[in-house]
N, C-alpha and C positions, 0 to 999 in steps of 0.2 A: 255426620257432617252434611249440612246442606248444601245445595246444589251450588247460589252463590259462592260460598267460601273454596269450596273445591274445585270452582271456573277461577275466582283469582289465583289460589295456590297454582293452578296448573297455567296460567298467564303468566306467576312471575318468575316460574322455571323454564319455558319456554322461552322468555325475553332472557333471562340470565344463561341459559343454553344458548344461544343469539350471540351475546354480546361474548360469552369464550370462545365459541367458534369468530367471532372476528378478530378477537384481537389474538386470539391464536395463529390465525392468517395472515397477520399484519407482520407478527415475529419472523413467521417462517419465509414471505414474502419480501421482506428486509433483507432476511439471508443473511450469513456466517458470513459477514467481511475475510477475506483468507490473507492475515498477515506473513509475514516473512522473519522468519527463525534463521540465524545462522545455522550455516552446514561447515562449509567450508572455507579455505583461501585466508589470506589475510580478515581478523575479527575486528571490524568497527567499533568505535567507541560511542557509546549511546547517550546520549544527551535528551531528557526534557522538556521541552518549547513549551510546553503548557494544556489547554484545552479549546475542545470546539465545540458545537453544537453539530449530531452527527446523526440523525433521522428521528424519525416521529416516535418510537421509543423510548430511544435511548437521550438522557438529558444532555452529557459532555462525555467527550473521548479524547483521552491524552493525547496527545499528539508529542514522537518522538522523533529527533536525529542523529541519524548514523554518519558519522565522520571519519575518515582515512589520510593518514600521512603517504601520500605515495610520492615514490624516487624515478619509479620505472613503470611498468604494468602494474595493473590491480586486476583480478579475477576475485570475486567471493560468490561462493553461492548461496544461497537461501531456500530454505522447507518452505510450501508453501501449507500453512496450516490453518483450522477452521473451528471456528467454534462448538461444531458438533462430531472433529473429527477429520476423516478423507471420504466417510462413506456418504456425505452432503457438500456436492461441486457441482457449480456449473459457471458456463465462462463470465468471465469478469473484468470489470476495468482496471487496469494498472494505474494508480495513481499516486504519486509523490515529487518531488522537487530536487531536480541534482542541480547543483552550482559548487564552482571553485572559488579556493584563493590562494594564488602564486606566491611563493615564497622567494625573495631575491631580487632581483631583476628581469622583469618577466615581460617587456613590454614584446607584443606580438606571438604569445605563447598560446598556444593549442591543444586541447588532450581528444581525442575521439573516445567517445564512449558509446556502448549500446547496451542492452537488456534481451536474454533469452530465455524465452520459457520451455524448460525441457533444452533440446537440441536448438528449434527454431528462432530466429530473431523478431521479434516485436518492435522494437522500438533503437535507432540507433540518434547519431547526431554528435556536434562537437560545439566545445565550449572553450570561448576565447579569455583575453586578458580585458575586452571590452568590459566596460563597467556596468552593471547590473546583466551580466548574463547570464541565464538563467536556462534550463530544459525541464519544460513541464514534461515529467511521461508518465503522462495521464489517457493517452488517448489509447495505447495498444490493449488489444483484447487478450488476456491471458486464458486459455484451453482449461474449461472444468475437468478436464483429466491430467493437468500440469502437476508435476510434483515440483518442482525445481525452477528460480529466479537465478539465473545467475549475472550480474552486474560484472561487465569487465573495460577499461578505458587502457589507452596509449597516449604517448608523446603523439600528436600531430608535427607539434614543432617545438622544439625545448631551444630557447637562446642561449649564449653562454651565459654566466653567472645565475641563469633560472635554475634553483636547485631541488626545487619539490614546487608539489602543492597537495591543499587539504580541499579532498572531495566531501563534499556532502549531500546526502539526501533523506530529506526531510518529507518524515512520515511515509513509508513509500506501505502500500497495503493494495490487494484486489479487492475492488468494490462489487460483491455478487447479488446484491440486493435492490429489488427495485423502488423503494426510499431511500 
């Protein structure tokens, strides 16, 4: 083997060494989005919605919603689980979409809700009969050592003849990646 051939060979394994160590970094940097598994409480019914475009690897991610008839309280909790596991966490964005819709007569109807991870509260807030109202909670930081989501709402105000509503939240997942 001559000098040349053996300076290319060892350039284009060098560059192909390169280019796995980066996009190896890109995966790992992305990081294990940590979805939400039921555990416990009342089981949502999972629906659908379609796909999105969800970082620089990945092409589309389904994107689903979990739905609840409730009468009175709701508590459920949720695993928080990871693509490589529990032994790969660290803190992450809570992001998903809760909105109602009152069944009956519901003008001026209230539910308070919030979100804990583990014991702690992240994120709380209530949703009216107002039209298009909606709670991003997206912003609370979930603990890379969280095991547990647990989602629970009340009547702020239930009018007479308001006899349920259907909670939804759409797509809820912690984003631990920084894509």
């Amino acid at each position: 083997m001559t000098s040349t051939v053996r300076d290319r060979l060892f350039g284009c394994l060098l560059i192909a060494a390169i280019m796995t160590l980066f996009f190896g970094g890109v995966i790992v940097l992305k990081g294990p989005d940590r979805w939400l598994t039921y555990q416990e409480g009342p089981e949502p019914r999972i629906s659908e919605l379609g796909s999105e475009p969800c970082g620089a690897v990945e092409h589309g991610c389904d994107t689903y919603r979990r739905s609840w008839v409730v009468t009175g309280e709701l508590t459920t909790a949720f695993r928080l689980d990871g693509l490589f596991g529990s032994w790969l966490r660290w803190d992450g964005e809570l992001d998903g979409l809760l909105h109602v819709a009152f069944h009956g007569t519901c003008s001026g109807a209230r539910v308070h809700w919030g979100i804990r991870a583990d014991a702690r509260t992240v994120a709380s807030g209530t949703l009216s009969t107002v039209p298009g109202n909606r709670a991003t909670a997206h912003n609370p930081t979930i603990p890379g050592t969280a095991g547990t989501v647990t989602l629970t709402t009340t009547w702020g105000q239930k009018p007479p003849g308001c006899t349920s509503y259907t909670l939804n939240w759409d797509d809820p997942e912690v984003n631990t990646g920084l894509f």
